[in-house]
N, C-alpha and C positions, 0 to 999 in steps of 0.2 A: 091960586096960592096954596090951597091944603092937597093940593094933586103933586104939587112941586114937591111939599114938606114928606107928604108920604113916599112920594119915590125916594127921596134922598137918606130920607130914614130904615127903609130899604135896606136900599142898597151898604147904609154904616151897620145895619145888622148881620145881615144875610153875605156880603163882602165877596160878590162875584167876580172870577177873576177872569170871563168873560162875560160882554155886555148879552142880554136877551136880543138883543137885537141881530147879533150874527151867529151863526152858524160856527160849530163846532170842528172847524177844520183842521186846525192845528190842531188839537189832539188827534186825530184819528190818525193825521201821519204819524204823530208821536208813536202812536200803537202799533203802527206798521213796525216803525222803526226797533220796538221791542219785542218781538216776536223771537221764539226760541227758534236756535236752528233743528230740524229735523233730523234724526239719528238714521244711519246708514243701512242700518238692522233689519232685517223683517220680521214682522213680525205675523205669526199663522195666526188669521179670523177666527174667533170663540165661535161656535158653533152649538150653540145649545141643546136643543134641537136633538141633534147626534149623539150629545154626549146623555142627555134626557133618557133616551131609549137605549143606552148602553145599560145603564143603570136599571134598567125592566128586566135585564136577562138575570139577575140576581135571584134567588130563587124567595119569592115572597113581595116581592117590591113590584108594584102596578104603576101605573100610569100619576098618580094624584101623590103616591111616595117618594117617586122616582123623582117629582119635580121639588117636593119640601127638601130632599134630601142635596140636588143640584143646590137648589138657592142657599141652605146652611153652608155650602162649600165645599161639600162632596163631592168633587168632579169626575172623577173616574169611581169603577168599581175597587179597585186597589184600595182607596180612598176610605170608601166605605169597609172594606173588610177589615183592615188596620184600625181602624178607629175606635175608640175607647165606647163601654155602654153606655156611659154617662151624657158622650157627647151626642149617639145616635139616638138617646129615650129625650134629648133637650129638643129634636127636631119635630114641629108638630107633623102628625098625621103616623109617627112609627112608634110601635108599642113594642111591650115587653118578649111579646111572641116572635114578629120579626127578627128582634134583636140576637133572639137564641136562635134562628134560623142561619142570619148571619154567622153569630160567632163560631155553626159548627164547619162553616167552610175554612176558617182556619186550619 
């Protein structure tokens, strides 16, 4: 009797709108069913890696700045030489020295 009152009270809290007892099939078609369609486009693999050691040929920038400077969103060297001082000294691992290394390649 207190097995019955607690499932039922359960179930008036908690208000599942499938039972535990079955399996969750109907959605998952559901999800199928809403799936975006895939765009025509190609699109070229990031390559980090690649663009990692692009960024070493800079003159001043090693291995460990090369990567701070990738993940801030520095992807190319372009990237980096364009770039304000402000937002190059916000990147850890680049100091004030590299920075005027940079800028004299302007």
């Amino acid at each position: 009797m207190i097995t019955k009152f607690l499932s039922k009270l359960k179930s008036i809290l908690f208000k599942s709108t499938v039972p535990a007892d079955k399996p969750l099939k109907k959605e998952k078609k559901a999800n199928k069913s809403a799936k975006t369609p895939k765009s025509k486009t190609k699109t070229k693999p990031v390559n980090s890696k690649k663009n990692i050691e692009t960024l070493t040929t800079l003159p001043g920038v090693g291995a460990k700045s090369a990567k701070a400077l990738y993940e801030a969103g520095f992807k190319t060297t372009k990237a980096v030489i364009a770039a304000d001082e402000k937002d190059l000294l916000a990147v850890s691992g680049v100091g004030i020295n590299l920075v005027k290394k940079l800028k004299k390649l302007k």
